[in-house]
N, C-alpha and C positions, 0 to 999 in steps of 0.2 A: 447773622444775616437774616434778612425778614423773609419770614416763607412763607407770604400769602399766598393765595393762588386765588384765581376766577373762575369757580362754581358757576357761572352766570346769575345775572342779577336773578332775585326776586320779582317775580311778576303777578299782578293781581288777575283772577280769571276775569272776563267779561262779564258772565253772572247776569242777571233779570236789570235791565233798566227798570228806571218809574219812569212813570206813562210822560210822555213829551207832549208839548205845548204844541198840536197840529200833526201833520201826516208830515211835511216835508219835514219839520224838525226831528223828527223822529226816525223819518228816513235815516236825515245824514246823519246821525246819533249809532241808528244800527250799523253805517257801513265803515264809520268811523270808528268804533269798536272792535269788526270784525277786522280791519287793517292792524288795529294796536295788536289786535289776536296773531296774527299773520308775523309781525316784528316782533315778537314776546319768542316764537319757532325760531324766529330765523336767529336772532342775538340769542339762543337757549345753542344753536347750534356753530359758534363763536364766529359771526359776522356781523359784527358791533357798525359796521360802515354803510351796510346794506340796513340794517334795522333804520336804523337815523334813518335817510331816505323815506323809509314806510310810515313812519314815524310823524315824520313833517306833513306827508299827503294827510295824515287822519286828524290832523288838528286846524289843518286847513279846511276840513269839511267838516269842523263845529261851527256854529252862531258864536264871535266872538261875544257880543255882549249877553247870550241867553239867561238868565234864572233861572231855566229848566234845571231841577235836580238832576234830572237824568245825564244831560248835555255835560253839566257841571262834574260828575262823576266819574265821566268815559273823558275829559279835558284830564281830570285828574291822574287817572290813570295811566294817561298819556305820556303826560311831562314828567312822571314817579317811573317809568321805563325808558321818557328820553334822557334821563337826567343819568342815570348808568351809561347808557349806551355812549352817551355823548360823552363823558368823564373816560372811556376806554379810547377812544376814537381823535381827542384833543385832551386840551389842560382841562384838570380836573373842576378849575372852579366856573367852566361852561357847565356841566352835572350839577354842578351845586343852585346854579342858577334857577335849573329849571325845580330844581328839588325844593329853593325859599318860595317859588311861584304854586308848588302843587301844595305844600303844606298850609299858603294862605287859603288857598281854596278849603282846604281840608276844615282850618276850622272857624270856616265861617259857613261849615256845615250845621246842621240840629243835631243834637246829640241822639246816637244813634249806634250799636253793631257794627252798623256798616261804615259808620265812622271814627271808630274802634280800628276796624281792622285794614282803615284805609292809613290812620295815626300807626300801626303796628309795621305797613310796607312803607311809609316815609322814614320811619327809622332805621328799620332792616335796609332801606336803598343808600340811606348815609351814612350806616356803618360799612356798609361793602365797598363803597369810593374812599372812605376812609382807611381802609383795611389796603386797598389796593397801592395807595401811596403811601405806604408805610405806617399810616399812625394808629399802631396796634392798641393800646388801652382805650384810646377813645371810641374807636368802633366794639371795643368788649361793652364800654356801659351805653353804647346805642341798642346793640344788640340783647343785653338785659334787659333795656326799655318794650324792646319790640316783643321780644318770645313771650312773655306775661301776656300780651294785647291779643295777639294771635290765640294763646292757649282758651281766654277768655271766652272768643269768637267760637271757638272751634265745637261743630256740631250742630250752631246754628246756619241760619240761610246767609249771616255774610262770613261764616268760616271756612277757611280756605286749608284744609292740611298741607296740600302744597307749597303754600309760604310755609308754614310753620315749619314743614320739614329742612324747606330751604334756608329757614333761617337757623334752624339748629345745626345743618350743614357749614353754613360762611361762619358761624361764632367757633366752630370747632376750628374752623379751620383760623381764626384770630388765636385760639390757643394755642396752637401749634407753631402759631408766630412769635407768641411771647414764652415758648417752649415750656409748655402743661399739657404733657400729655398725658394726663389721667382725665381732666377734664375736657379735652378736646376726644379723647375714645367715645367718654361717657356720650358729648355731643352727637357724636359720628353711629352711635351705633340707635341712640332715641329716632337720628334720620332714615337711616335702615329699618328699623321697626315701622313707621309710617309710612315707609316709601311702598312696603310689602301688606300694608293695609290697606293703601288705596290705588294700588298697582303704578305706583311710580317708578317706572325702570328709570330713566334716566338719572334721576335723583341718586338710586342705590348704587347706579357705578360711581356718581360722583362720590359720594359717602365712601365708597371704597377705595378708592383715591387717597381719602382722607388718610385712611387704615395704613395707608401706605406709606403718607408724610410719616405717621405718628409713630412706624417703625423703623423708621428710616431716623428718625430724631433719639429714638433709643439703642440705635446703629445694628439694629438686624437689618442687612441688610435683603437677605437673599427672602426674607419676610415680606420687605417693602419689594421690591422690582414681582412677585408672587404679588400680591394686591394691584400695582400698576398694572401688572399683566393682565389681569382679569376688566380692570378698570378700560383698558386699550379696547379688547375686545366689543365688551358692549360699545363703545363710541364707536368704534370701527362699523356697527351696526344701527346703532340710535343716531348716531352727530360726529358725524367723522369731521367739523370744525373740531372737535375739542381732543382729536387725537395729538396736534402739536406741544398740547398744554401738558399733555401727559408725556413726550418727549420732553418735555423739561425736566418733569418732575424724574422720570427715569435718570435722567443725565446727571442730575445731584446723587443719586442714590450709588452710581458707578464711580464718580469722582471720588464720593468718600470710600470707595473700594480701591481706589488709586488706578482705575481704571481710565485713563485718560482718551486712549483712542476710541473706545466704544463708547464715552459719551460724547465725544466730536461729532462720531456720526451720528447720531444720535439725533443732535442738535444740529447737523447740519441738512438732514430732512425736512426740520420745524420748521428754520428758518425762511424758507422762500415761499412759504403758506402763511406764517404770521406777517410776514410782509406785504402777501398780496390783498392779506382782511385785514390791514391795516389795525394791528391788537397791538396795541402801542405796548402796554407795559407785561403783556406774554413775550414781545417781541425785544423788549431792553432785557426783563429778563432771562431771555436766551442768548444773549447776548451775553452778560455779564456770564454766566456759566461755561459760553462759550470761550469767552478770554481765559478764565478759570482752567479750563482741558488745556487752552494755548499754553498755560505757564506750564502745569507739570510735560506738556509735552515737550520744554524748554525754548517755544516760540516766543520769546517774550517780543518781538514787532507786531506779532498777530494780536500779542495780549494786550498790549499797550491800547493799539487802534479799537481792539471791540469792546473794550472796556470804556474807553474817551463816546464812543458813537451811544453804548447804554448811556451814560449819563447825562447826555445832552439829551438822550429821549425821556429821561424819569425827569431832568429840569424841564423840559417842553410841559409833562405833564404836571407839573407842580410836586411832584413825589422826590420831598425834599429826602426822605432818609432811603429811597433808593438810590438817590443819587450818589451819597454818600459811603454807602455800599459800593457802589461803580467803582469811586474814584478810589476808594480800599484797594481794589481787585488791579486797576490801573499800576499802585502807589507798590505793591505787590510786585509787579512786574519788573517796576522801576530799581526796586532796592534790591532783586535780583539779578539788576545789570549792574549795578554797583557792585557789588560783594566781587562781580565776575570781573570786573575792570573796564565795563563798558560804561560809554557817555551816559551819565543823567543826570536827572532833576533834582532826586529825592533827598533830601535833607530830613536832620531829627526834630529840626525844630517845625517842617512841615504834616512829618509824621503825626508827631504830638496834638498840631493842630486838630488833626483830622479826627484822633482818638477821641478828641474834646465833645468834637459837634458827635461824634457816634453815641456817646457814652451821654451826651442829654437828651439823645433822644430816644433813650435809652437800651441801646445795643451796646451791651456790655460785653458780649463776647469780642462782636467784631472792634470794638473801642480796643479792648486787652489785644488784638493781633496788630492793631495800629500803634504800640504801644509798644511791643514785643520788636514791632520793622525800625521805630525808633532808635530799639535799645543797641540793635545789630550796626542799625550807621552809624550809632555816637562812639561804638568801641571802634569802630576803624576813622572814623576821621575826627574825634573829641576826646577818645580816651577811653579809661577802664571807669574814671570817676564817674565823667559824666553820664557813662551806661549803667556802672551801679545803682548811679541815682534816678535815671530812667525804669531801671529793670523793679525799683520798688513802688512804683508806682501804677504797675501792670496792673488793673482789675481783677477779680478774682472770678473765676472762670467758672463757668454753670456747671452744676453736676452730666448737663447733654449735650460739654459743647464737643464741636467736631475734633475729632482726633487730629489733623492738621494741627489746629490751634494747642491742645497738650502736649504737641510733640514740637512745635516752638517754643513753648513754653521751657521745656525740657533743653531747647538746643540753646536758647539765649542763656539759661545758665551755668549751663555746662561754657559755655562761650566765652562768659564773665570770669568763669572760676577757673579756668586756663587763660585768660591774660593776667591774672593775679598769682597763676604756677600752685594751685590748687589742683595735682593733679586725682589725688584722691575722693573730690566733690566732682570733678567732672565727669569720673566712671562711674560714682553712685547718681548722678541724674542720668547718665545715658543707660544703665541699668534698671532703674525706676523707669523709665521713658521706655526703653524695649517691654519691658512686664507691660506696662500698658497698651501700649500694641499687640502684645499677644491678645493681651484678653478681647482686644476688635478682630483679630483673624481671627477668635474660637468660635467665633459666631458667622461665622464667612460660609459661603456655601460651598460647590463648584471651585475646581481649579484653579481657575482665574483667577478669582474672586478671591479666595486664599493670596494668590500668588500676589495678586497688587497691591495690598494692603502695606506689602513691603517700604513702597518708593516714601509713605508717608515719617516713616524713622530713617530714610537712607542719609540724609545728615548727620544725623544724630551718630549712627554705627559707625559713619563713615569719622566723623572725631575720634570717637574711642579708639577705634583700628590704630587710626593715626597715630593718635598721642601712644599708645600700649608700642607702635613698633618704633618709633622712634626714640624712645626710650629705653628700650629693650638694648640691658650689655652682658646678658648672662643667659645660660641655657635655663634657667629659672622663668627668666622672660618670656620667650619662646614657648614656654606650657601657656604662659598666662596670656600670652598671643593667640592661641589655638585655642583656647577658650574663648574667648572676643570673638575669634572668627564663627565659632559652632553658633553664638549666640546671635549673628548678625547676616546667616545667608543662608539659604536656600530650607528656608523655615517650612514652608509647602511639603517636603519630605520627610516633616516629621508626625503628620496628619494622618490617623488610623481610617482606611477607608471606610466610610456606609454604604449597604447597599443602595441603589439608586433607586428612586420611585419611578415607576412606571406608568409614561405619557404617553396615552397614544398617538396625540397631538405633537410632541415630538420625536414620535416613530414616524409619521406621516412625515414633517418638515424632516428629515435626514432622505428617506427614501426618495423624497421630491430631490433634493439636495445631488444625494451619488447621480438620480437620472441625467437630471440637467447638466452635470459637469461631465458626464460620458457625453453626450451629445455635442458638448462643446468643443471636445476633445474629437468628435468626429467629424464635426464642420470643419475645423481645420484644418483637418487632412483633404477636405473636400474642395480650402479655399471659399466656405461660403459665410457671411458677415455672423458676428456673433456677439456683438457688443449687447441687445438684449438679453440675451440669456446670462450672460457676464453679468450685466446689471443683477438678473432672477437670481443667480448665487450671490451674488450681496447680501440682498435680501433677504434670502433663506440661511445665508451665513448667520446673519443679526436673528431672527428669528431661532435656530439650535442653541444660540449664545444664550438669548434670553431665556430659553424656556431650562436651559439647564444648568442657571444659577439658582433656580429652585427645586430642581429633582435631583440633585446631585451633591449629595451632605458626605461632609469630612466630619471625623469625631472627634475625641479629646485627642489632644497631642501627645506626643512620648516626651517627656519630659529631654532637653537637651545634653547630647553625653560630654560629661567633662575630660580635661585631658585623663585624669587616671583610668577611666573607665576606658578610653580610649587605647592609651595602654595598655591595658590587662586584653582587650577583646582582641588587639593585635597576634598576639604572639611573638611567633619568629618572622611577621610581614613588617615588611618598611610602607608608613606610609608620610608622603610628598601633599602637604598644605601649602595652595599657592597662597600667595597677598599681595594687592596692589590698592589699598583704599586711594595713594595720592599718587605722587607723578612717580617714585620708587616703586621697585617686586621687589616681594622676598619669599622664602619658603621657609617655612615650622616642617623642620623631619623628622618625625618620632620613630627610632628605632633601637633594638634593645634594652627597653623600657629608657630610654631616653629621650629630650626632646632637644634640639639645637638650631639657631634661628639662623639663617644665609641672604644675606643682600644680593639681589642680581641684577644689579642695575637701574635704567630707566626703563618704568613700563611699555611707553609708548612705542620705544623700539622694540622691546619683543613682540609686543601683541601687532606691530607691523609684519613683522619676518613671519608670524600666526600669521597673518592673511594671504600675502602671497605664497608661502607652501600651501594653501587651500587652493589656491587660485590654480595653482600649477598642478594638484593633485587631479582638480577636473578638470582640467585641458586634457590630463594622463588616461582620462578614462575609458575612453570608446576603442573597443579590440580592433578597428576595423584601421586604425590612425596610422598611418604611412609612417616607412621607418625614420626617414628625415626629422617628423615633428617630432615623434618616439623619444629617437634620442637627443633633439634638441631642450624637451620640456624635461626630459628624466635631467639631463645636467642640471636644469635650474631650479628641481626638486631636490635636487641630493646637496644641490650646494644652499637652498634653505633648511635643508633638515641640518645639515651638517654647524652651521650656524648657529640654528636655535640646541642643538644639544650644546655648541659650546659656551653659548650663552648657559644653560642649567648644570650641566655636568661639567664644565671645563674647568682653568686655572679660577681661582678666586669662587667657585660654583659649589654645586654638591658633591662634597666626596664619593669618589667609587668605593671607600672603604665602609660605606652608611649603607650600601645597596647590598653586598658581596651579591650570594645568590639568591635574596630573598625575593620573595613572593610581595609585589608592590604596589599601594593603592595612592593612587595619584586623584587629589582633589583641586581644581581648576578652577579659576574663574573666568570670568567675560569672556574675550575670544580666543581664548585656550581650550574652552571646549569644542573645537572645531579641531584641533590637533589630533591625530591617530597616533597614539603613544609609544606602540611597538616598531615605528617604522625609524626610531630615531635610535640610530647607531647603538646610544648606549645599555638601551632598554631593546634591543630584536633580540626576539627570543624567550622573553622575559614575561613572566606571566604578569600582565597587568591588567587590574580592576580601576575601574573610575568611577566615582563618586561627587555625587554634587556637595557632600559636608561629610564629616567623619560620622557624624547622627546616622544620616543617610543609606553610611555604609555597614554602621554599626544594626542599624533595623534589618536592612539585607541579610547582613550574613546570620540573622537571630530567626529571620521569617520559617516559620514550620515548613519541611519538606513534605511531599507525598508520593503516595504509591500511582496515582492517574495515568492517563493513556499519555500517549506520543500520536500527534495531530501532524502530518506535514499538507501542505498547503500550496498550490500550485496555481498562481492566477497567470492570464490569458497572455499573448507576442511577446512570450521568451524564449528565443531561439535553441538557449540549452537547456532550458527547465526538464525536459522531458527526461534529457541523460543523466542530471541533477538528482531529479525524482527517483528514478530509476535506482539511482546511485541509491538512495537514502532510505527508499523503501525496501534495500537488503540490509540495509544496517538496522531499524526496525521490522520487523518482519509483523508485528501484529500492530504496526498502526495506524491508525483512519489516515486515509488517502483521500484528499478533498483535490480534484481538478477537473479542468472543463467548466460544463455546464455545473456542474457540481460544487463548486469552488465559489457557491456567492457568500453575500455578507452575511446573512444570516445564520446559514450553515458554520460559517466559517465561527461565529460569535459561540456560536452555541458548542462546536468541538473545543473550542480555547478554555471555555468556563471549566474549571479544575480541574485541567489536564495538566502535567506533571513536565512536559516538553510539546514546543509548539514551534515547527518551523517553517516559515512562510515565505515562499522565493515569487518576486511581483516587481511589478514597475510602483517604485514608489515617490512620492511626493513632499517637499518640505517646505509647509506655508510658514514665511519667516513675519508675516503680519502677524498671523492669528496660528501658533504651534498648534492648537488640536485640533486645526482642522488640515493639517498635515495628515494624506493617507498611501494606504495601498490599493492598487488596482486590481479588483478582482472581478468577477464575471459580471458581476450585474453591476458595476460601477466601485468607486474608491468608498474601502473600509476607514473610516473617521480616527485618528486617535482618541479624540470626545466619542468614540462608542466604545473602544476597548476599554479606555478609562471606568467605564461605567459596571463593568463584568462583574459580577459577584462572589466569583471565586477566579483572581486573574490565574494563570499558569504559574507555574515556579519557576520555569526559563523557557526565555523566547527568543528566535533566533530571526531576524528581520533581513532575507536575503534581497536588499532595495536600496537604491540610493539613498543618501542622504538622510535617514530617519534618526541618525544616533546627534542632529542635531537640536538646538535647542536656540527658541528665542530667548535672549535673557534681559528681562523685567529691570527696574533700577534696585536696587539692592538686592543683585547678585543671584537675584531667583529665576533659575534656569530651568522650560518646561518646554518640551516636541513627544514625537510620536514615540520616543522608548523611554524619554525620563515620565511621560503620563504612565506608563506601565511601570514603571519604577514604584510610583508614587501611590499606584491603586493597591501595589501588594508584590508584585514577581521579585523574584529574590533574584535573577538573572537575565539579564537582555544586553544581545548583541547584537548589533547592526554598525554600520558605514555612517562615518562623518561625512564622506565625499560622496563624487556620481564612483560609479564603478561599474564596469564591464560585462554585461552577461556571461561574458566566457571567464572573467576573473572570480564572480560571486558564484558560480556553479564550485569552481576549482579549489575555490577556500574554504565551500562550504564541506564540499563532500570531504575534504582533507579534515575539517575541524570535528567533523562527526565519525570518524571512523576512530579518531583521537581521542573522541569523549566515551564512545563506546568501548574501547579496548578491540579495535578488530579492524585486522587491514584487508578481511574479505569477508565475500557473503557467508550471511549465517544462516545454519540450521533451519528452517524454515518449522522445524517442527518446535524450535525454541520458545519456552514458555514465558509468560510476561514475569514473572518471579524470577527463572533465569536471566532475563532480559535486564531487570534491575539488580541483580546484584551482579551483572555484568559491568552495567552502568557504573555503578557504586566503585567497584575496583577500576575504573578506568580511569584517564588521565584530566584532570581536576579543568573545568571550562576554560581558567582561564591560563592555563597550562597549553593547554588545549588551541587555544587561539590564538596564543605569540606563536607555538608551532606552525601552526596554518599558515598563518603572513608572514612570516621569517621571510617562506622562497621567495614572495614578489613583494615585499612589503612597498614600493610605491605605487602596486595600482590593487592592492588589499589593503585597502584602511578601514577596517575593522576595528572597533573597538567594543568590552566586554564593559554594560554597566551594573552598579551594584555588587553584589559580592561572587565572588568565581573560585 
């Protein structure tokens, strides 16, 4: 896809007229200059529709027919800034007009410097129109022609650094188009060095900008959105026009992180500002990126429409090979309702067309993905043939093209070579295909960021799965099943954490963040309007996002554990691998160093009967709920529980003979993890661990223990916390006591960091948009899970006495992340908390029960008990997650607790 961007044109300064022919003419010469001066600002600060305007007044106040050199010069100048401005604002070849009209003036100048460096901005102005419509090598040997004229000039009375820099700027950024990033850095950083010799701020953010394409095109990304960020700023203070352009450039940088919702929004800030300055081809280009977020969000009617609306805006401007970009993204949409069984258009022989006109004009990448959409419609409606013989004619793919594109690459053959029953070529490209995806997550920053990258292979894993369980007739299978699955879900858990760099820019936005949402929380109560400040955590939402995709580094991965590994790490515990790649579940049960594969039906209806026992768990939850509802919602929790065990453990199910009394880790996906595991008949009682992959759980239970404090934590209107407290503070006798006033974020951050046990009883929150910013309420506002994630030595086990926190958003391939799986994933080898809402008087009841369980003690201790006593108190006591099916046994429908990681 072409990634120019608009730097803003090159503009000549105004500089010493020659003497004019009279006063009056020289009058309007000077005020006619100072207007160009005036539109040169305001088109620098992206208002291409108001420059025009200014533009026109100052060429009205030259002498058309003058000789004056001077006249002649400031005319020049004129129509070499309206010829950009106008090319942004309409079709491109209004720009070019005025551009054959300033270059005749030009040389029918005297040879001259200053006619030099007037030749050096008519080419620099015709490569940047040209860059803008797509036609990336032509404006490289424009911009050749210019840089040489300008370097010439430069130092004398008609050199201008600021072209020069501008122009080393927009060529870099034609590199970047024709994907050279060595030569587009080189570009980007000569404009940097100028820009800080002649104090060009505006220039160096642009330049920075650059920096940003050009890491984004070698897929750091969390490199590029750290340069965009910087680049935001200064505009945000120099030319807040050109803040929207850098919401674009952000928005590609997140989509290739699979990031779809946050460059929506993103983009959907930009969009009502490029529309109002009327930036024709910033605004098709958010556009076309915007349909892009629509598809992976799976809107393809949004995708269709904003993609149809770019193209007719890149054909308005003559940008023939943006248009065809569009209609990619459009055609994109299209063969994705196909495949789905919904109405369209898209045909292979349309495809093919489209790949033609990309690939002469020479976008080879995006040619090869038109080529690729091709290949997919002719194996479903032409055959195996006619897509082999499409599939050989795919272009060969840039060593920088977007991971999307390898990872079709990857899916069309794998595709081909399962409708010809080659099942052994379609695991080795889905296997080549995953490896290459990992190596794009290694480079991922933040959690997120990590975690998205997933949805760009969820094809891909999601055939393999297929094909492996469908074929699967033997307990052989089944190992080989449970390998497929380690290798294809909840990858983000197997990320060594870094510590995080320390901003204090976003210590401020979080701190801004908790106030604001206390306050929200207390207007409420108040009944008084709050849709602004709603709006302000938006925005500071987006603001913690961005800044800590770059202070927040994951390390090398742990390499994925295979079934034997898995195996051996087991022991005497059973552990339960769910699967549902297509419309079947099944479960992989490794026990007694065995594995054995079980059909359970159709997914859809499980993961329905999963919703409703949710539904009805929170109805169950507030103590205060009159006995009628009580026992009306307990019947149609027990007759969902009762259901879904017989769905998994019933006739045709997992044997009771695979469980006896083991110790069992249950690995889940999609809305299974919303399930409390211990409250289903055949598992109360039963110690269970839940894990998001066996890797997962196999890191857990590997994670180093320590000797650290015991932190409990009491945040603000919880009616039993006090008794709770009380309770818990005899069962540790030496440790920090944080409540009250005492109980803020800070505090509380700073007890957690290598403590050894940390439990926390609070009103908590589960943001299912954005899981890390799911929190707990504590004195001075809600603790982030994006801030616990961040600790540098997490706790070893955390006990989260709050609703809903042991939930989790889950991403598209299977990558599941909320407030206790981010503590999972930073390091804590244990975390427990509630899938549901649950009861103050319930979560007091469970907790204190679960801790006197884990401590070995049914009553107060010794107070004179020393911390060594204390742990090897602990140490002999009843193992957490022993510890926890005991707890919720007595009420297991309104304790839905669950233990994650290893217990």
């Amino acid at each position: 896809m072409p990634r120019a961007r608009d730097r803003r044109a090159p503009q000549p300064r105004p500089g010493r007229l020659a003497a004019a022919n009279g006063d009056a003419i020289g009058a309007s010469v000077e005020a006619a200059a100072e207007l160009r001066h005036r539109a040169v600002e305001v088109a620098a600060g992206a208002r291409p529709a108001a420059a025009v305007k200014l533009l026109r007044r100052a060429l009205r106040m030259l002498p058309v027919d003058s000789k004056d050199l001077g006249a002649i010069t400031v005319r020049t100048r004129i129509l070499l800034s309206m010829a950009y401005v106008q090319a942004e604002t309409g079709p491109i070849t209004d720009g070019l007009v005025h551009l054959g009209t300033a270059r005749s003036l030009v040389n029918g100048m005297p040879d001259s410097p200053h006619k030099l460096a007037l030749l050096g901005v008519a080419n620099q102005q015709h490569a940047l129109i040209l860059l803008r419509a797509g036609h990336v090598h032509e404006a490289i040997e424009l911009f050749d022609e210019a840089i040489p004229l300008h370097e010439r000039t430069l130092g004398g009375p008609a050199g201008d650094p600021e072209n020069l820099a501008r122009a080393y700027m927009n060529r870099g950024l034609a590199y970047i188009s024709a994907s050279k990033p060595g030569p587009a850095e080189a570009d980007a950083r000569r404009c940097m060095a100028l820009s800080a010799e002649h104090g060009l701020s505006l220039l160096a953010a642009k330049a920075e900008g650059n920096l940003g394409e050009i890491a984004q095109l070698g897929g750091v990304i969390p490199d590029a959105l750290r340069y965009f960020e910087g680049a935001e700023r200064a505009f945000r203070e120099l030319a807040p026009g050109l803040v929207p352009r850098t919401k674009i450039d952000q928005a590609r940088s997140l989509l290739a992180a699979g990031l779809a919702d946050e460059a929506a929004r993103h983009l959907d800030e930009a969009l009502p500002e490029l529309r109002e300055h009327r930036i024709g081809q910033d605004l098709a280009e958010a556009e076309v990126a915007r349909a892009a977020a629509a598809l992976l969000q799976g809107d393809l009617t949004a995708a269709k429409q904003l993609a149809a609306s770019a193209r007719s805006h890149f054909l308005k401007r003559g940008s023939g090979p943006w248009a065809d970009v569009a209609a990619l993204t459009r055609l994109r949409a299209e063969v994705e309702a196909a495949l789905t069984g919904e109405t369209s258009n898209a045909t292979p022989a349309r495809a093919a067309a489209l790949a033609e006109k990309l690939f002469v004009a020479g976008l080879t990448d995006e040619a090869a993905m038109a080529t690729m959409l091709a290949v997919r419609l002719a194996l479903r409606r032409r055959g195996v043939e006619a897509a082999e013989e499409l599939l050989e004619q795919v272009p060969a793919l840039s060593k920088i093209a977007p991971i999307d594109h390898r990872m079709l690459l990857r899916l069309c053959r794998a595709e081909v070579a399962l409708a010809r029953g080659q099942s052994r070529r379609v695991l080795a490209q889905a296997k080549a295909g995953l490896t290459e995806l990992g190596a794009v997550r290694d480079r991922m920053g933040g959690l997120d960021l990590v975690c998205g990258t997933a949805v760009h292979g969820f094809e891909l894993a999601r055939l393999a799965v297929n094909l492996v369980l469908d074929s699967a007739r033997s307990d052989a299978d089944g190992r080989r099943l449970l390998d497929w699955q380690e290798r294809t879900r909840a990858q983000v858990y197997r990320y060594e954490p870094q510590p995080a760099i320390d901003d204090p820019e976003l210590a401020a936005a979080v701190t801004e963040l908790r106030t604001v949402t206390r306050t929200v929380q207390q207007y409420r109560l108040e009944r008084r309007p709050t849709a602004h400040l709603e709006r302000r955590i938006s925005a500071l939402q987006r603001e913690v996002s961005r800044l800590g995709w770059h202070t927040s580094h994951w390390g090398k991965p742990r390499p994925v554990c295979t079934s034997d590994e898995v195996i051996d790490r087991l022991g005497d515990r059973t552990m339960i691998s769910f699967a549902g790649p297509g419309e079947d579940f099944a479960a992989v049960v490794v026990s007694g160093g065995r594995t054995r594969l079980f059909r359970l039906g159709r997914q859809a209806e499980v993961l329905e009967i999963a919703r409703q026992l949710h539904a009805d768990l929170d109805a169950l939850a507030p103590d205060d709920l009159i006995a009628p509802l009580v026992n009306a919602v307990s019947q149609s929790a027990l007759s969902r529980i009762e259901a879904l065990d017989r769905r998994l453990f019933g006739d045709g199910g997992i044997p009771m003979s695979l469980l006896e009394d083991r110790e069992l880790v249950v690995v889940p996906f999609g809305g299974l993890y919303s399930v409390p595991w211990e409250s289903l008949p055949t598992l109360r009682g039963r110690a269970v661990s839940v894990a998001p992959s066996a890797t997962a759980w196999v890191s857990a239970a590997e994670a180093s223990t320590t000797q650290g404090r015991v932190v409990l934590v009491c945040g603000p209107d919880l009616p039993e916390a006090v008794s709770e407290l009380d309770q818990l503070a005899a069962v540790y006798p030496d440790a920090i006591v944080l409540d009250g006033e005492r109980a803020t974020s800070a505090a509380v951050l700073s007890a957690m960091d290598g403590a050894k046990l940390v439990h926390i009883a609070a009103h908590g929150t589960h943001e299912p948009a954005n899981a890390l910013f799911s929190r707990l309420e504590l004195a001075d506002g809600g603790l982030l899970a994006h801030e616990v994630a961040r600790l540098h030595r997490p706790p070893e086990h955390i006990v989260l006495a709050a609703c809903e926190l042991a939930l989790s958003h889950i991403r598209p391939g299977d990558e599941p992340l909320g407030f206790a799986g981010a503590m999972l994933a930073s390091g804590s080898r244990t975390v427990v908390a509630a899938v549901n809402r649950v009861g103050h008087r319930s979560a007091a009841l469970t907790m204190t029960d679960y801790h006197r369980r884990l401590a070995n003690t049914s009553s107060a201790i010794d107070l004179a008990e020393t911390m060594t006593d204390y742990h090897r108190r602990l140490a002999s006591g009843t193992r957490p997650a022993r510890a926890l099916a005991e707890a919720t046994a007595a009420d297991p429908l309104r304790r839905p607790f669950i233990l994650l990681g290893a217990g």
